[in-house]
N, C-alpha and C positions, 0 to 999 in steps of 0.2 A: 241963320248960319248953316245949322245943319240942312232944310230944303237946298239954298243953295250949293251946299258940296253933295247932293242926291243926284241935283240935274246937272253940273258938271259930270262928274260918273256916268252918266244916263249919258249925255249926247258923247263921248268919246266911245262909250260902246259902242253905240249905232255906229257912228265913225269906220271904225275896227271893221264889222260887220261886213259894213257898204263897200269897203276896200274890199274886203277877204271874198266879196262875191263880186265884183267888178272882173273881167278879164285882164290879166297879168302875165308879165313876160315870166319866162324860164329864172333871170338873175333877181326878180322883185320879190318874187316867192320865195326863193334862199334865203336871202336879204329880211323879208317877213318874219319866218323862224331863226332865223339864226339871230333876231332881235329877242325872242323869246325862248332860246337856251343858252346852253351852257355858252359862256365866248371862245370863240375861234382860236385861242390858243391853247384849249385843253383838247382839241381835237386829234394832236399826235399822241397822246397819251393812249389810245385805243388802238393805234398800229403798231406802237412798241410795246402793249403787251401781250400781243399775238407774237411779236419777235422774242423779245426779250420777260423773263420775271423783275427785274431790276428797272426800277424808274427812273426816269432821267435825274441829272444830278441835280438842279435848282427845283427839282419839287420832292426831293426825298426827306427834307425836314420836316414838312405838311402833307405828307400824304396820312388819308384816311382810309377805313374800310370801304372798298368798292361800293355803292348802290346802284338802281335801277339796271339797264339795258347792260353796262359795260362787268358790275357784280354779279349778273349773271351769268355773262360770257365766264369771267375770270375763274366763279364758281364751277362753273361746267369742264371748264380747261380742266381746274384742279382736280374733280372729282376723277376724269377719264386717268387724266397721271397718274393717280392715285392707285386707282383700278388695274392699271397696266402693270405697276410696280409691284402692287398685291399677288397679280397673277406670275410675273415673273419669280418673285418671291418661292411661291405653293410650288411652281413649276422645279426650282433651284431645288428646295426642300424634297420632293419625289426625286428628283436625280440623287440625290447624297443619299435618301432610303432603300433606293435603289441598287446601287453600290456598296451598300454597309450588307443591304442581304447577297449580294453574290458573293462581298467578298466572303460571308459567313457562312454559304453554301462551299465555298471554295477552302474555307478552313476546316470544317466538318470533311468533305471526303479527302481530303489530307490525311484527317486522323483515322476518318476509318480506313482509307487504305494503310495507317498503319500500322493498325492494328491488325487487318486485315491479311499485310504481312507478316507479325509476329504469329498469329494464329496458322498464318501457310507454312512459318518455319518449323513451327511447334509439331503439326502434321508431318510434313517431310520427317523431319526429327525423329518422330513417334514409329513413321512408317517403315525407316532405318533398320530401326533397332529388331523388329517385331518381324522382320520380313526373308529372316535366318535363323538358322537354330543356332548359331553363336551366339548373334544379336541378343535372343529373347533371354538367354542365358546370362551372359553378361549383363545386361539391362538389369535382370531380379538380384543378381549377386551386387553388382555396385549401387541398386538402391538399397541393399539388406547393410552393406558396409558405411552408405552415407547416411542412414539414420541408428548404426553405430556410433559414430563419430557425433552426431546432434545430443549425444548422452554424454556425452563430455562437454560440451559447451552450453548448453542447453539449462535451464530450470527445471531441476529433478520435478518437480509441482508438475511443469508443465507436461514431462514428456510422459509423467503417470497420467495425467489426466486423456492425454491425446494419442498416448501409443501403448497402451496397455490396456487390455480387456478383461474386465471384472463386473460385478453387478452394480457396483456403485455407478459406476458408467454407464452404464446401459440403460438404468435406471434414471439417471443426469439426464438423458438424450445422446448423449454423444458414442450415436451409434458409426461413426468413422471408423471406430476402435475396433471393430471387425475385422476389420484390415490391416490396417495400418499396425495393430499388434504383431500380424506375419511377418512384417518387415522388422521387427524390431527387435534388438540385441543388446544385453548392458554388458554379458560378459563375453570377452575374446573366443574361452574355449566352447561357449555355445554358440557365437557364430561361425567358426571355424567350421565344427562338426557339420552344420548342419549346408554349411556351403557346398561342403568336400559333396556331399549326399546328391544337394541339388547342381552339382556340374557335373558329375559323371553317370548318375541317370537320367536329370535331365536333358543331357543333348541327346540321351540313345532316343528318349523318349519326342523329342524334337522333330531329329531325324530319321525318325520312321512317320509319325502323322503331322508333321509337322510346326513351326515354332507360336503359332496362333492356337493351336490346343494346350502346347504346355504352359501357356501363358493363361488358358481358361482354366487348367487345370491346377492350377499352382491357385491361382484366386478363390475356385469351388472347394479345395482341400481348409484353404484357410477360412473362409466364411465358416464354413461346416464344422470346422474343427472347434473355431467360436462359439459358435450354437449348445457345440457338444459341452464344451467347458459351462458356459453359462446355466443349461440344462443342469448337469453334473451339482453345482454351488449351489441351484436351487432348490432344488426337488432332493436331494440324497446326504447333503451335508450337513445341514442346521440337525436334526437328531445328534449325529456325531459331537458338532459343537457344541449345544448343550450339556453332552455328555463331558467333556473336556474342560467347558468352563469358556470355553474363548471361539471367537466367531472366524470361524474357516473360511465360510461364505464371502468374507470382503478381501480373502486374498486376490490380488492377482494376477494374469498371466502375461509373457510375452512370447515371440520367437516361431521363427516358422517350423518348427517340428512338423505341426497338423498338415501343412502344404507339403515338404519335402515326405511327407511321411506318405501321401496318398501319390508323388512320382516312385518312390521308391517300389509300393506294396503293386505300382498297378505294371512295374517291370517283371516283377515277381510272379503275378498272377498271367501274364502275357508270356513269360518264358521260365517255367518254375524249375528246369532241372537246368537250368545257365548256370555254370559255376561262378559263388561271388565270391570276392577276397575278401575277409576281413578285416582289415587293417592292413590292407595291402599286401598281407603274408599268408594268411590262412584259405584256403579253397572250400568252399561250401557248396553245395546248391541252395539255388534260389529261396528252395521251397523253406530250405529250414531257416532261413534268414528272415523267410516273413514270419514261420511260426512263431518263431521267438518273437518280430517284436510285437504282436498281437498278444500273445502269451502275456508279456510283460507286461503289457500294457494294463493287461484284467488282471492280473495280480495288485497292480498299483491301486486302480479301483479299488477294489476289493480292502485293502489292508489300509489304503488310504496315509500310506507310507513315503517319503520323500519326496523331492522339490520339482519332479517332471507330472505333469499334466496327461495322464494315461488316458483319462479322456477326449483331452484334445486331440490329441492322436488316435483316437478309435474313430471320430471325426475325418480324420484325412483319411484311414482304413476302408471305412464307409463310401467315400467320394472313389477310392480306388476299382471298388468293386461293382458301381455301379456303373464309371467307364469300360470297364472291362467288361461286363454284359452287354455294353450297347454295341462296342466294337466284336463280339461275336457273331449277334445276334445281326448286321452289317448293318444298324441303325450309324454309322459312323460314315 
């Protein structure tokens, strides 16, 4: 049985064969293969999935994963689409990063224009003030009055700590207090006093070299005047406090004395036989107006008597004196 189902098998091959190499028409050949594939009605399946993703409707219950010739095409479709939609993707993604940094380049000089303008008004502002002997005038007296008024509303703590110049401060770091002491005022009749001082020699002293000196000169008087206090508390007090029992050294100071003190001395020293009023009533000359308050001042030193800072004001004395040799001498 088995021989015989061998040579059946055997002679249809040859069969097969003899045909396949016999000459044959164009239609016999089709006809040949298309006995040996797929049947003739799966052949629109391959045109409609070049057209369409979607399979006809009487084969979408049995459809299976592609293979051979038509799973590779389909494969290949899918990957390019694939590919394309990827790159569309990347492409979408750089545009929106794109965008997100202009607009963020666009939001940045926004701000720094405006800041850029608050700093141009700041300037202008500044340039105002400083650019007359009113201005420069007005300017020091309504900052000496509005951190007046910061003592009233303010955290006594704080306005010790930040507007008054003593060792303990200096010692802290908080070397601002140089300054910022000058401007500062707790009681009415000491800033009064010392206003009245710096607006009626200050403008003289404005309006003759004008309001960018009295404005250095108001600053150098008060640094100095600092220095001189600080100096003073350190070096000359503590023997004294010892002596006493109580520490002198961590008093202390405010008030632009030292500043109005070195516009005052250096009008004095510039025109010393100018008659000044004293209170508006008495006629002096100059010269004896500064005697005195130099005089007074080394008294106070010395006896280390009462609540004004004789040093600090030999500080602005000092600053007066050294403006006044420079403008001789025409280093001015």
């Amino acid at each position: 049985m088995r021989k015989l189902l061998h040579s059946n098998l055997s002679r249809r091959l040859n069969q097969t064969l003899a045909a396949a190499a016999a000459p044959k028409s164009t239609a016999e050949t089709l006809a040949l293969f298309a006995s040996s594939a797929a049947p003739p009605r799966h052949h629109h399946l391959l045109l409609r999935r070049f057209h369409s993703w979607r399979p006809p409707s009487h084969h979408r219950g049995r459809l299976r994963p592609p293979t051979g010739t038509l799973g590779f095409l389909s494969g290949t479709i899918l990957f390019n689409r694939a590919g394309a939609a990827a790159a569309a993707a990347r492409s979408a993604v750089r545009r929106s990063s794109a965008w997100q940094e202009i607009r963020s380049l666009l939001v940045s000089l926004q701000r720094r224009s405006g800041a850029g303008h608050l700093f141009s008004s700041i300037r202008r502002s500044w340039t105002y003030w400083i650019q007359s002997p009113d201005g420069v005038v007005q300017f020091l007296i309504g900052t000496n009055i509005a951190v007046f008024f910061l003592w009233r509303i303010a955290d006594p703590l704080f306005m010790r700590k930040h507007f008054m110049i003593s060792l303990d401060n200096f010692r802290s770091g908080r070397l601002h207090t140089l300054l910022t002491s000058a401007f500062s005022h707790s009681d009415l009749d000491h800033l009064v006093t010392n206003m009245i001082g710096l607006y009626f020699f200050g403008l003289n002293i404005a309006n003759r070299f004008g309001p960018q000196f009295l404005l250095k000169l108001y600053l150098a008087g008060a640094l100095t005047g600092s220095v001189f206090f600080l100096v003073h508390k350190a070096f000359l007090v503590p023997p004294k406090a010892s002596y006493r029992g109580w520490d002198d050294s961590r008093v202390p100071a405010l008030g632009a004395s030292a500043a109005v003190n070195a516009i005052i001395l250096l009008e004095v020293f510039l025109f010393p036989t100018r008659l000044v009023y004293l209170y508006f009533v008495v006629p002096v000359p100059a010269m004896l107006v500064g005697a005195l308050l130099i005089g007074s001042d080394l008294w106070r030193i010395k006896t280390g008597q009462g609540h004004v800072s004789g040093s600090a004001h030999l500080g602005g004395a000092f600053v007066a004196a050294l403006a006044w040799a420079r403008i001789k001498k025409g280093w001015f």
